[in-house]
N, C-alpha and C positions, 0 to 999 in steps of 0.2 A: 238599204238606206245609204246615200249619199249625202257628203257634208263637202260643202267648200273646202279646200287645199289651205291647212294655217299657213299664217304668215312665217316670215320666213327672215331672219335678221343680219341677210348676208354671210359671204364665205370668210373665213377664219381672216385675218390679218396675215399679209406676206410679211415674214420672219425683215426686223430693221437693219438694212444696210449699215455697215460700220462707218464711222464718220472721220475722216482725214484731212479735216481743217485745222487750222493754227489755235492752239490754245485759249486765245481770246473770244476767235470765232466759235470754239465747242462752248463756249462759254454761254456767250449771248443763245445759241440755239437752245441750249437747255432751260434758259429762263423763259424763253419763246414757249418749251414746248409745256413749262410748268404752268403758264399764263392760261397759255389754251387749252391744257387740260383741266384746269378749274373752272376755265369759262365751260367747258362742254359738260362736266357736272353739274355746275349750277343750272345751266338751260335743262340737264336731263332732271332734275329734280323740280324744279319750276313748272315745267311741262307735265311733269306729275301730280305735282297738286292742281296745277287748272285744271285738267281733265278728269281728276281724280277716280282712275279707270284703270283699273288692273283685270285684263278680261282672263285671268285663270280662278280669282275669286271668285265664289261663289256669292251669289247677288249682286256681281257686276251688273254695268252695265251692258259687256258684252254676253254676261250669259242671260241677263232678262231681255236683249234683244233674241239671241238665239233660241230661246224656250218659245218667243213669239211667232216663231217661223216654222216649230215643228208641227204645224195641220198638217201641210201638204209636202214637208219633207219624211215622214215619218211614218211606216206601215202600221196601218192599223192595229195588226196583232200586239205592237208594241205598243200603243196608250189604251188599248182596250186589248190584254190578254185573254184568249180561248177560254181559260181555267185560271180560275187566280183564289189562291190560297185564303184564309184568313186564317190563322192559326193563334188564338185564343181571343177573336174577333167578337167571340158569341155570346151570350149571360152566362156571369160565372166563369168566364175563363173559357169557354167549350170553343174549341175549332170550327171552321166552317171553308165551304167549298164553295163555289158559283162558276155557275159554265155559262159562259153568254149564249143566247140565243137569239139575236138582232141585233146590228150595224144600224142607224138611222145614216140616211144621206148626208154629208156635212150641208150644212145651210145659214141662211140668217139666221137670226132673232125673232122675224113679227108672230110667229105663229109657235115658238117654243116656249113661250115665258107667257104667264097671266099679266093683262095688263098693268096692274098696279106695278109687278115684278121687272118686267119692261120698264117700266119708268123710273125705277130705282137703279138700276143699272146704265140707263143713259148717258150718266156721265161720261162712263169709259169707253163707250162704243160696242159696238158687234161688228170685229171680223169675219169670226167664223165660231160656228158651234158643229163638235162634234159628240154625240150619243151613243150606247148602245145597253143593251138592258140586260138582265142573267137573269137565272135563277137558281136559287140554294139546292141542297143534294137530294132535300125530299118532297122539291117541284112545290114547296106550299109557298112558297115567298116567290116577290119577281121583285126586280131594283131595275129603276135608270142611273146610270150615272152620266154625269155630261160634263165635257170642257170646253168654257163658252175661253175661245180668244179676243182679247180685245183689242183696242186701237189706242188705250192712252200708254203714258208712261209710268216709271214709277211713285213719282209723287202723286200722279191722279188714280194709283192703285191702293196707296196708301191712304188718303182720303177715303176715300169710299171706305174700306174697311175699318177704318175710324169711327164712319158715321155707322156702317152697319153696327160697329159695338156701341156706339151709345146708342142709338135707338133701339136697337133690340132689333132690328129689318129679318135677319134668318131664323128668327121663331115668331113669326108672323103669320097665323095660319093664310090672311091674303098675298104672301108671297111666295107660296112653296111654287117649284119651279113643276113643268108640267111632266107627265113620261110617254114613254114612246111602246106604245103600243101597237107590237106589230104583229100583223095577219097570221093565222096555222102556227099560231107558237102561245106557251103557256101565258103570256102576256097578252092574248087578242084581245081580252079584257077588263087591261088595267088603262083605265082613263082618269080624266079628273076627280070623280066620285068614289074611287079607290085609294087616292094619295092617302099611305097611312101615318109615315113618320118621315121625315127629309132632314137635311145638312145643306148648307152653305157655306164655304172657305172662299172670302177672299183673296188673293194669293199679293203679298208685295216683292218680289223680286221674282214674278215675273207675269208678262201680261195675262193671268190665266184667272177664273172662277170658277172652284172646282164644288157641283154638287150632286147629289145624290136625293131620289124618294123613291120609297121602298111602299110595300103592299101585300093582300094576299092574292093569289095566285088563281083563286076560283071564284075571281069579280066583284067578291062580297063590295058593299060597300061601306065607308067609313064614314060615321058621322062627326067622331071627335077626332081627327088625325092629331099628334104632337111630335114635337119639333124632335129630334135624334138624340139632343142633350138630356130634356127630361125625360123623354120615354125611356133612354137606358139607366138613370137613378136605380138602386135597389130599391126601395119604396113605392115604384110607380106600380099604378095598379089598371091601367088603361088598356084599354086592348088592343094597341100596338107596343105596346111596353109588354104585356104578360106573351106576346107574340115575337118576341126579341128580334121586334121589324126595327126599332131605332140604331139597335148593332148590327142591321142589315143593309141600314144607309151610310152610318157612320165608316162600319168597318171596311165598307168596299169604296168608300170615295178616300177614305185615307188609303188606299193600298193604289189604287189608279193616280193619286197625287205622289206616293211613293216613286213609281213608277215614270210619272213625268220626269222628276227630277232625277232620277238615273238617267234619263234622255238625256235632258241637257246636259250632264256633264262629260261625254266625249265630244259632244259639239264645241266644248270651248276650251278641251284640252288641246296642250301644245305641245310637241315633242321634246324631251331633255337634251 
């Protein structure tokens, strides 16, 4: 993985010549130099609030642009790890493992999302979506999880996630996002009819929408799927709830959104 060369704020100051003018003359140059070093704070301060951009913050806008660039800066293995832990992920606190078994292509939008799902996402565009699916240690569960990159900024990231809370859009059963089911692997058949429990994170500081549906592993199909919130309640009594598929979608999209964000942050680090 390669990142752009930080910038870079010039070589130290050469040490200042002693000054051997007539007392009068030291005089005025020092009011000269006291003049202009307040003007160059004030412009550096000034330049700071109109920009209001400190790219080593996190939720800059230098690290939500850099978080937007890691598709195709960014080896795979690192936003979809091999083996990715969940260590008290599971009902009750219990651990869990997932080994992915499928990379989907990076690609659009037209054929990843249900249509309704598609059009609630318009807003912010589709750059790029990248996918890939696991399954837990004892092969009965399969998950997608996916990071759709978008095209807006952050106020049109925050919007959206706005609207998705007040209308409730991520426990929608017409909007659970689709999975990738791919060929010679415990997933060959998990399709739409399988989706059992899913998540949806809108992300505001940085262009990303991070989600997860989860399933069983031997095609069954789902007639009642529930959204990852309620299915994980202690109460729930559904059969992706009593199947702790919701801590199956929840727990490995929050650990691949973990993940993201250690990304960005050497990308927008700068050396002391």
């Amino acid at each position: 993985m390669s990142f752009a060369e930080p910038e870079t704020h010039g070589e130290a100051p050469a040490p200042a010549r002693p000054f051997f003018g007539r007392p009068r003359t030291r005089t005025a140059a020092a009011a000269a130099c006291v003049v202009l070093g307040l003007g160059l704070i004030g412009g550096a301060v000034t330049g700071s609030w109109l920009t209001g951009d400190d790219t080593d913050a996190p939720g800059s806008r230098g690290a939500f642009a850099a978080a937007g660039e890691l598709w195709h800066s960014v080896p795979v293995d690192q936003l979809f790890p091999p083996t990715v832990r969940g260590d008290g992920a599971g009902p009750g606190g219990s651990d869990r493992v997932w080994t992915r078994i499928a990379v989907a292509p990076d690609t659009g939008c037209a054929k990843a999302f249900d249509p309704l799902l598609r059009k609630a996402l318009a807003p912010v565009g589709c750059l790029r979506l990248l996918r890939a699916t696991y399954v837990d240690a004892t092969l009965s569960h399969v998950t997608t999880v996916g990071l759709l990159f978008t095209k807006a900024d952050a106020a049109a990231m925050t919007a959206l996630k706005a609207r998705f809370g007040k209308e409730g859009l991520d426990r929608r059963t017409d909007l659970m996002p689709r999975t990738y089911p791919a060929k010679g692997t415990p997933a060959e058949g998990f399709g739409d009819a399988q989706r059992a429990s899913w998540t949806e994170s809108v992300l505001t500081d940085a262009p990303v929408v991070v989600f997860a549906v989860s399933g069983f592993a031997d095609g069954r199909t789902v007639t009642a799927p529930q959204p990852a919130a309620d299915a994980m309640k202690p109460e729930a009594t559904t059969a992706p709830a009593q199947a702790g598929l919701g801590h199956e979608a929840q727990g490995l999209a929050d650990r691949v959104e973990r993940s993201l964000r250690k990304t960005v942050t050497p990308a927008t680090e700068k050396p002391s």
